[in-house]
N, CA, C and O of each residue as an XYZ file, in Angstrom:
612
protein
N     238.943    163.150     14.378
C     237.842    163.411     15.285
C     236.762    162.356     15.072
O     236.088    162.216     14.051
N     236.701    161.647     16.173
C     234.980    160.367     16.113
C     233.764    161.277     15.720
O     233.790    162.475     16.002
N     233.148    160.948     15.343
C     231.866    161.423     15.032
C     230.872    161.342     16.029
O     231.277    160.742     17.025
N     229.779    161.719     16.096
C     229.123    161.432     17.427
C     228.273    160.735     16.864
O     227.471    160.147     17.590
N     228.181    160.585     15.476
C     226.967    159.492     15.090
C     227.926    158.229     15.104
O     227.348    157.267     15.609
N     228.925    158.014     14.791
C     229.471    156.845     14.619
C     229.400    156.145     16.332
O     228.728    155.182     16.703
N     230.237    156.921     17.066
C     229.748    156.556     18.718
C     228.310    156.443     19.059
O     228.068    155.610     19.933
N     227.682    156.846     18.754
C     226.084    156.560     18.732
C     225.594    155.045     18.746
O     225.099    154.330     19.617
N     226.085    154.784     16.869
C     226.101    153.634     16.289
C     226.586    152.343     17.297
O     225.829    151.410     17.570
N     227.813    152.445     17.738
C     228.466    151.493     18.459
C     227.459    151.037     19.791
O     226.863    150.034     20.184
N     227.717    152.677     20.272
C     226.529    152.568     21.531
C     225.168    151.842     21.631
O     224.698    151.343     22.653
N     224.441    151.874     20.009
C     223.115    151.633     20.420
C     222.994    149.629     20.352
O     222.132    149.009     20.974
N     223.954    149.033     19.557
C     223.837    147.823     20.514
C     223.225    147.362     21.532
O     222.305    146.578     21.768
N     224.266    148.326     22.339
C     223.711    148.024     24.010
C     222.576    148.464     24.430
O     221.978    148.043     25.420
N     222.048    149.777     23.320
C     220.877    150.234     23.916
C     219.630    149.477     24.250
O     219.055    148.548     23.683
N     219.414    150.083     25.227
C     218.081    149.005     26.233
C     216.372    150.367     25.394
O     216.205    151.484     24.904
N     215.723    149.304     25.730
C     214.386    149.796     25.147
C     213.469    151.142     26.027
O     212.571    151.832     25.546
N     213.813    151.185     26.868
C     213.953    152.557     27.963
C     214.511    153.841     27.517
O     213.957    154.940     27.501
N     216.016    153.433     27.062
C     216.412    154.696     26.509
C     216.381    155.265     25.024
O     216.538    156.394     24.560
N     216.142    154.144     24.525
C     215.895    154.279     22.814
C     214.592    154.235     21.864
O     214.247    154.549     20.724
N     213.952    153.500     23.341
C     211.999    153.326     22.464
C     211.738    152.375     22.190
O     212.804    151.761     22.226
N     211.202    151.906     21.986
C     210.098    150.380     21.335
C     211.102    150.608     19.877
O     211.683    151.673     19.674
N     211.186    149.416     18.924
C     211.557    148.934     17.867
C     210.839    149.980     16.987
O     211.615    150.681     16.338
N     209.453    150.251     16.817
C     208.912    150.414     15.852
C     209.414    151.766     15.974
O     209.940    152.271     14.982
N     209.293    152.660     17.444
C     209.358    153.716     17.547
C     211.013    154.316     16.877
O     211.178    155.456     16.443
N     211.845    153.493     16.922
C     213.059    153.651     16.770
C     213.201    153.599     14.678
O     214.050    154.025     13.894
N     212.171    153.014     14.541
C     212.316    152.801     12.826
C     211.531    153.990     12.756
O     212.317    154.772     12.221
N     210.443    154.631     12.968
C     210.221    155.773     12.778
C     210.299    157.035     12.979
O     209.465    157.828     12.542
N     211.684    157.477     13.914
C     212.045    158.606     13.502
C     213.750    158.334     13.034
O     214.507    159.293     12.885
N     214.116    157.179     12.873
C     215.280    157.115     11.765
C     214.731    157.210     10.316
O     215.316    157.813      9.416
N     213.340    156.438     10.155
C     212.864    156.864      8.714
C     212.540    158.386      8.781
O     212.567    158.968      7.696
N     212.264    159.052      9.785
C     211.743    160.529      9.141
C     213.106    161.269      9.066
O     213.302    162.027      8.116
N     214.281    161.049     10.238
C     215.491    161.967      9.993
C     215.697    161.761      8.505
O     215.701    162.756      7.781
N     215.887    160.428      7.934
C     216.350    160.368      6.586
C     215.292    160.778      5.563
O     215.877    160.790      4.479
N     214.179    161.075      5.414
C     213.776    161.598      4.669
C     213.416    163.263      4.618
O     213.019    163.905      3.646
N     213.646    163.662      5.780
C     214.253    165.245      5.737
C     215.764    165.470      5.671
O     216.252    166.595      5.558
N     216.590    164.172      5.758
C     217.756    164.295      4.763
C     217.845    164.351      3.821
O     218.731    165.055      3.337
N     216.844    163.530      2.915
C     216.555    163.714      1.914
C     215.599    164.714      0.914
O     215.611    164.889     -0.304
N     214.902    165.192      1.831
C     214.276    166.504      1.322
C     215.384    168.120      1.070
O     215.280    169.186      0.462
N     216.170    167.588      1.762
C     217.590    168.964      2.085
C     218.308    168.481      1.084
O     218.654    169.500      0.486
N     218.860    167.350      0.387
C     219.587    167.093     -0.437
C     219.062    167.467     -1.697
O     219.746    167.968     -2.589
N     217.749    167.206     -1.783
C     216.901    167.559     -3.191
C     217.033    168.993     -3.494
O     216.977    169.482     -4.623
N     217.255    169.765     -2.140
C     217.451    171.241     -2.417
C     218.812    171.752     -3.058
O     219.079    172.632     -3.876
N     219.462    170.946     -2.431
C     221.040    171.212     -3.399
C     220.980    170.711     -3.862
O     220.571    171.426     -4.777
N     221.021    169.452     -4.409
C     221.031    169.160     -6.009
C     220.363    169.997     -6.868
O     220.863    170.303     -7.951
N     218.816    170.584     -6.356
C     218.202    170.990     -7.793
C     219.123    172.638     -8.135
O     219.150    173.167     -9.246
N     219.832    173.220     -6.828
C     220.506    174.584     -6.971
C     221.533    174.441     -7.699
O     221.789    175.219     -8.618
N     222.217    173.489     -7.407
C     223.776    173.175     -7.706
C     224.025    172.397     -8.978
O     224.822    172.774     -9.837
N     223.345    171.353     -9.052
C     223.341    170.411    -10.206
C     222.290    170.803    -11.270
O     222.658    171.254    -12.354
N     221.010    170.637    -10.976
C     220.244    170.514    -11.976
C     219.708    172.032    -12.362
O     218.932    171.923    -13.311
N     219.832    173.168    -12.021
C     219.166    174.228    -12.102
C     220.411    175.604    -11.696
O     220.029    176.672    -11.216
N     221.549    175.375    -11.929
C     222.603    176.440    -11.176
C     222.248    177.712    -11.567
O     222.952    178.581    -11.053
N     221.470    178.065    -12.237
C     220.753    179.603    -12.487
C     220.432    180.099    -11.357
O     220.711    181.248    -11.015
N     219.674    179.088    -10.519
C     218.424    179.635     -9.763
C     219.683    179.504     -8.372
O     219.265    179.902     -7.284
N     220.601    179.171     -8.397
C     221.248    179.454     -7.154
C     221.713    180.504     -6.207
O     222.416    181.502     -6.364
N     221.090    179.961     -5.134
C     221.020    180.956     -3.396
C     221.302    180.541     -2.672
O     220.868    179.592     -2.020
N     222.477    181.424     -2.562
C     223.845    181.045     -1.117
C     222.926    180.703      0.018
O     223.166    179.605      0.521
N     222.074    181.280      0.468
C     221.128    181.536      1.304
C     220.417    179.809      2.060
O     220.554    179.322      3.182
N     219.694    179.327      0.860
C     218.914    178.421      0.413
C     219.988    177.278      0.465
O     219.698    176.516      1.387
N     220.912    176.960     -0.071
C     221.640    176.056      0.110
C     222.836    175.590      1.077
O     223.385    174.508      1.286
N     223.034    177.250      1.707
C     223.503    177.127      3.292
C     222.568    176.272      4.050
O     222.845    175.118      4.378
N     221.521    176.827      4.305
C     220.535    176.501      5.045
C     220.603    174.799      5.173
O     220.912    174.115      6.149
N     220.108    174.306      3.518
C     219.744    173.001      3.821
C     220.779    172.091      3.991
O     220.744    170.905      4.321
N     222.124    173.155      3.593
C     223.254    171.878      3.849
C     223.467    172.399      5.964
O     223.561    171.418      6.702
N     223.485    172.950      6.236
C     223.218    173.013      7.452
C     222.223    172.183      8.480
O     222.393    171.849      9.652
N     221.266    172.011      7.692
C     220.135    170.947      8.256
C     220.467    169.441      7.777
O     219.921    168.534      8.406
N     221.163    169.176      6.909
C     222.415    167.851      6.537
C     223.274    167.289      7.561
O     223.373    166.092      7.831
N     224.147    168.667      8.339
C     224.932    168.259      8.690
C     224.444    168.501     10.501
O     225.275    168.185     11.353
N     222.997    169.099     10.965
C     222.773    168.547     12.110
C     221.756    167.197     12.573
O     221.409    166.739     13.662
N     221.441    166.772     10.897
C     220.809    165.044     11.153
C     221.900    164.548     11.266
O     221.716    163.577     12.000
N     223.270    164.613     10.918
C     224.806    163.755     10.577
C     225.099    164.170     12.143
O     225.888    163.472     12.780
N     224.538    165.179     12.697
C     225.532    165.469     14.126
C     224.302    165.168     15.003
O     224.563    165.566     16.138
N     222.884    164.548     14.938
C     222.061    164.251     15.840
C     221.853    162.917     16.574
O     220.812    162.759     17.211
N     222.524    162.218     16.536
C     222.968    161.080     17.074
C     222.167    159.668     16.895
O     221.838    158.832     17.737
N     221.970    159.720     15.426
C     221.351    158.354     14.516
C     221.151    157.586     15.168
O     220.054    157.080     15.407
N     222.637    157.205     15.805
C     222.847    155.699     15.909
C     222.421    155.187     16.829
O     222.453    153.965     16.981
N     221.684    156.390     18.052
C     220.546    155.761     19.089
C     219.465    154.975     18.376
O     218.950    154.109     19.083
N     218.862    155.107     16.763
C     217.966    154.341     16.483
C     218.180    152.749     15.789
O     217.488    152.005     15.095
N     219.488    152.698     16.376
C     219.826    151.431     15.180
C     219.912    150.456     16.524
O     220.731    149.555     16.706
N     218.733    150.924     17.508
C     218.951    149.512     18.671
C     218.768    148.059     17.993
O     218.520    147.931     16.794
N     218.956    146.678     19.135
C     218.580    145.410     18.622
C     217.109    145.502     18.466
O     216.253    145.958     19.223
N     217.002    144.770     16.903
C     215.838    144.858     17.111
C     215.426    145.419     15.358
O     214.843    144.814     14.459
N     215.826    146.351     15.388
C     215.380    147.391     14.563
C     215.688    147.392     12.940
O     215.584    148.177     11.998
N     216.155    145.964     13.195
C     216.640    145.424     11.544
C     214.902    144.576     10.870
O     214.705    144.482      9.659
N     214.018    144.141     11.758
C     212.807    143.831     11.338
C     211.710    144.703     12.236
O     211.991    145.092     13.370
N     210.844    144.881     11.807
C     209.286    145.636     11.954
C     209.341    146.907     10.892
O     209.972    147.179      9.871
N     208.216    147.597     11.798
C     207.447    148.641     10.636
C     207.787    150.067     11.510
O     207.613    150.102     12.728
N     208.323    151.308     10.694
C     207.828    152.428     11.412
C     206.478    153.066     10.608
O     205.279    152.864     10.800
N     207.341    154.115      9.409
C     206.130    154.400      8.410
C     206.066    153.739      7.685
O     205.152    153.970      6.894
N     206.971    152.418      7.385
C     206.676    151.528      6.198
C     208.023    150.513      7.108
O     208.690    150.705      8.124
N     207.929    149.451      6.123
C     208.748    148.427      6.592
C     209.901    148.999      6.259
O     210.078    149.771      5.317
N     211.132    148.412      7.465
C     212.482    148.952      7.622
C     213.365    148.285      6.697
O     213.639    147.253      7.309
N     213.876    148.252      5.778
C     215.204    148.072      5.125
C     216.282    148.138      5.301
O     217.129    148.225      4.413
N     216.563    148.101      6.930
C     217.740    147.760      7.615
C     218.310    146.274      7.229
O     217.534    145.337      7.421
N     219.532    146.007      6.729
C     220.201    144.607      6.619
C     220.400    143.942      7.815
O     220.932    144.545      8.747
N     220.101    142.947      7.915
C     220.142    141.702      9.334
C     221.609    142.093      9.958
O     221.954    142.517     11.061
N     222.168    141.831      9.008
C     224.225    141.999      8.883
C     224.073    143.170      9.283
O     225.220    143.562      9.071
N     223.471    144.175      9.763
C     223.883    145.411     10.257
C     224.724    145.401     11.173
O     225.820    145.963     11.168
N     224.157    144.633     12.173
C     224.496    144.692     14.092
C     226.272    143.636     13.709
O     227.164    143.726     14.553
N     226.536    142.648     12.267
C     227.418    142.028     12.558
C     229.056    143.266     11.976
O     230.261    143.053     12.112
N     228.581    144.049     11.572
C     229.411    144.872     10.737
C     230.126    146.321     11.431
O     230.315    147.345     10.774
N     230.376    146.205     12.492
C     230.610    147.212     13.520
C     231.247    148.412     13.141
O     230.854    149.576     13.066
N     232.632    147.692     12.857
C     233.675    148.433     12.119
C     233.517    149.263     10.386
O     233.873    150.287      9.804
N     232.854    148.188     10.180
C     232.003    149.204      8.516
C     231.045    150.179      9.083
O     231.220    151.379      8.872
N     230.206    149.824      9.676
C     229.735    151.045      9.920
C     230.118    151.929     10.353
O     229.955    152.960      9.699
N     230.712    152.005     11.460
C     231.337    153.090     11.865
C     232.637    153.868     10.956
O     233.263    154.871     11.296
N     232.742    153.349     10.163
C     233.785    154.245      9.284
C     232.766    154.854      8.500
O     232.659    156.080      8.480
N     231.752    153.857      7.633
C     230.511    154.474      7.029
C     230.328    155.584      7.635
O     230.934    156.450      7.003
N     229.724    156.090      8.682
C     228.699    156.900      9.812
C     230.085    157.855      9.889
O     229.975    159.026      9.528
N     231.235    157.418     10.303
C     232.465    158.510      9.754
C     232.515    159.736      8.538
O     232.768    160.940      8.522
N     232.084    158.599      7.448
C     232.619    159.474      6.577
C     231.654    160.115      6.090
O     231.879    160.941      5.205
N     230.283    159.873      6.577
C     228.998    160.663      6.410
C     228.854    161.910      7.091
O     228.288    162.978      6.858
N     229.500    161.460      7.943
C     229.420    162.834      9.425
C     230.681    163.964      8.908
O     230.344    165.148      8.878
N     232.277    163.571      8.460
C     232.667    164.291      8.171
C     232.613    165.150      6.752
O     233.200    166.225      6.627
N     231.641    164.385      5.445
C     230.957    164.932      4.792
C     229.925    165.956      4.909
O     229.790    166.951      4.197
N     229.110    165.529      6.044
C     228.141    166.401      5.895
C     228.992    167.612      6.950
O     228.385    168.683      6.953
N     229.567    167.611      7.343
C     230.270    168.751      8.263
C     230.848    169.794      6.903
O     230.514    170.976      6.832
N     231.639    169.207      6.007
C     232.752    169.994      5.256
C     231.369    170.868      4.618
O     231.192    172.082      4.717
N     230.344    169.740      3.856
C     229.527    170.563      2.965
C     228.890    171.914      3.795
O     228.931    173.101      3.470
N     228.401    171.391      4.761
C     228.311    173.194      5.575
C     228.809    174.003      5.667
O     228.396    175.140      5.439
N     230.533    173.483      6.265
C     231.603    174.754      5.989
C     231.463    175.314      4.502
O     231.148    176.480      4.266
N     231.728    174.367      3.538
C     231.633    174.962      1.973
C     230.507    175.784      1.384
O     230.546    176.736      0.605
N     229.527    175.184      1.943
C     228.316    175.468      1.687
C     228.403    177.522      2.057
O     228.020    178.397      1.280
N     228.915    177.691      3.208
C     229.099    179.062      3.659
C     229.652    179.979      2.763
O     229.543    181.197      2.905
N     230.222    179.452      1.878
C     231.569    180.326      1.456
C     230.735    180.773     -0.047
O     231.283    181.591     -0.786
N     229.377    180.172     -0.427
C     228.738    180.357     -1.460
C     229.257    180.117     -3.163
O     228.689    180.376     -4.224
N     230.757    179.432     -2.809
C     231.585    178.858     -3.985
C     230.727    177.350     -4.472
O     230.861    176.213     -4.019
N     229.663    177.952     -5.753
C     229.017    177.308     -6.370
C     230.043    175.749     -6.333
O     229.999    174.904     -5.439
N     231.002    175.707     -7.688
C     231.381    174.735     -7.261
C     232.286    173.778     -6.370
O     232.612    172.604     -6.543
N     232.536    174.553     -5.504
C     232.854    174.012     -4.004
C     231.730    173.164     -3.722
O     231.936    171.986     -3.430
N     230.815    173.528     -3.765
C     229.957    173.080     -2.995
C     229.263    171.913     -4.055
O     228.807    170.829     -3.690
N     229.294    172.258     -4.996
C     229.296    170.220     -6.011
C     229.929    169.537     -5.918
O     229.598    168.383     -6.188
N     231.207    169.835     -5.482
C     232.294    168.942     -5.423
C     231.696    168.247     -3.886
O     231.536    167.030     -3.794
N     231.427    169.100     -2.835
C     231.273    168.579     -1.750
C     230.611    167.742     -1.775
O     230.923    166.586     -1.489
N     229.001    168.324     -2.297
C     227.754    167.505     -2.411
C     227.996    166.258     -3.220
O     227.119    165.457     -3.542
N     229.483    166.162     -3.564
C     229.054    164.593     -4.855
C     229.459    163.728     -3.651
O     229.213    162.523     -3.599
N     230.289    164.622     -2.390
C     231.383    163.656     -1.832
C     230.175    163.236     -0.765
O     230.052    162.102     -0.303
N     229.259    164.428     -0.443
C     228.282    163.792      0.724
C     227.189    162.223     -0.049
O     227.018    161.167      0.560
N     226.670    162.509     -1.347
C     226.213    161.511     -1.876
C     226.944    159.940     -1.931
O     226.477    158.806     -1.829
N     228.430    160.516     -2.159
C     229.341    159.352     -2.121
C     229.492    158.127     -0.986
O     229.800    156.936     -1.042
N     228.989    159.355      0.403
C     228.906    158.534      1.449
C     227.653    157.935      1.969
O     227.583    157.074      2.846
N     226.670    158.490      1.327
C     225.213    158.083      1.467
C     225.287    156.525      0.951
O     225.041    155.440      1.477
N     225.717    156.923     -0.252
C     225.640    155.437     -1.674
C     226.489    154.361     -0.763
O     225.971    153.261     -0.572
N     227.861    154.664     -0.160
C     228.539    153.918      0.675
C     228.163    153.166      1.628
O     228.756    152.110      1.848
N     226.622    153.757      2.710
C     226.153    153.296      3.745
C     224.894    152.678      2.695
O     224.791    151.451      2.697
N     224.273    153.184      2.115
C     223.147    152.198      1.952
C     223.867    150.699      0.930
O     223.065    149.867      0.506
N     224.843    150.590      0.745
C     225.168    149.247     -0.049
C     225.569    148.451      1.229
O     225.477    147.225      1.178
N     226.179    149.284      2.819
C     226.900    148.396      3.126
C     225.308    147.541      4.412
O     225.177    146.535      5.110
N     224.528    148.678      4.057
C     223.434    148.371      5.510
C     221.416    148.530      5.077
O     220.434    148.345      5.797
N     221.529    148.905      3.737
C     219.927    149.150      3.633
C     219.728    148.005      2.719
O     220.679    147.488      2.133
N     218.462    147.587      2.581
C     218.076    146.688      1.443
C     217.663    147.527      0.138
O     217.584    148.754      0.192
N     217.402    146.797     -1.049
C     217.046    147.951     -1.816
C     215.703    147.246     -2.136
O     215.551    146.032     -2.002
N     214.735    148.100     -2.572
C     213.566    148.159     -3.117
C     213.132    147.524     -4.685
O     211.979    147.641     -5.101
């Protein structure tokens, strides 16, 4: 099954500034999806990994659920031309080589999307470690896309 972020991805190439926004506008709500990706991940890790006492089926459904509808909200409208230089809330760390890497990404944006899908299903079933195993595999694909497309800090 394609992902709809990976088709996204491909798509936004072509995307024209009409349907996707001004540059800057496009770096700032790809920086905010990912950092309420990242606010949802901090929640399972601290349940699952760092704190498994305090774990709630509840609480970690939830945020892996909100994981896997940034993975199913269609990213890759923000990765128009363009959007590898300027500022949204801070300067973008998009790699130049983004737009040349088609096929990596889209397997990337693949295996993110079908990660963050499984961890929801797993996430349901409240099988503590089901759901570490998942979460190492959703991190796995995070670590995968930012080596092949972010700069680092």
């Amino acid at each position: 099954m394609k992902s709809k972020l990976a088709l996204a991805i491909i798509l936004a190439t072509a995307a024209t500034t009409a349907v996707s926004g001004p540059v800057e506008e496009q770096i700032r709500f790809r920086q905010s999806a990912y950092s309420f990706l990242g606010w949802n991940t901090g929640k399972i890790k601290k349940q699952v990994v760092d704190h498994p006492e305090t774990f709630n089926k509840d609480y970690v459904a939830a945020a892996a659920n909100a994981i896997a509808a940034v993975a199913n909200s269609g990213l890759g409208e923000l990765y128009g031309p363009g959007t590898d230089q300027g500022t949204g809330w801070k300067t973008t760390r998009l790699k130049p080589e983004f737009f040349q890497k088609k096929e990596e990404v889209t397997a990337a944006a693949n295996t993110f999307n079908e990660a963050a899908n499984d961890l929801a299903r797993v996430a349901a079933t409240g099988d503590i470690n089901a759901i570490k195993t998942q979460f190492g595999k959703v991190g796995e694909s995070c670590k995968g896309c930012h080596n092949l497309a972010r700069i680092k800090e």
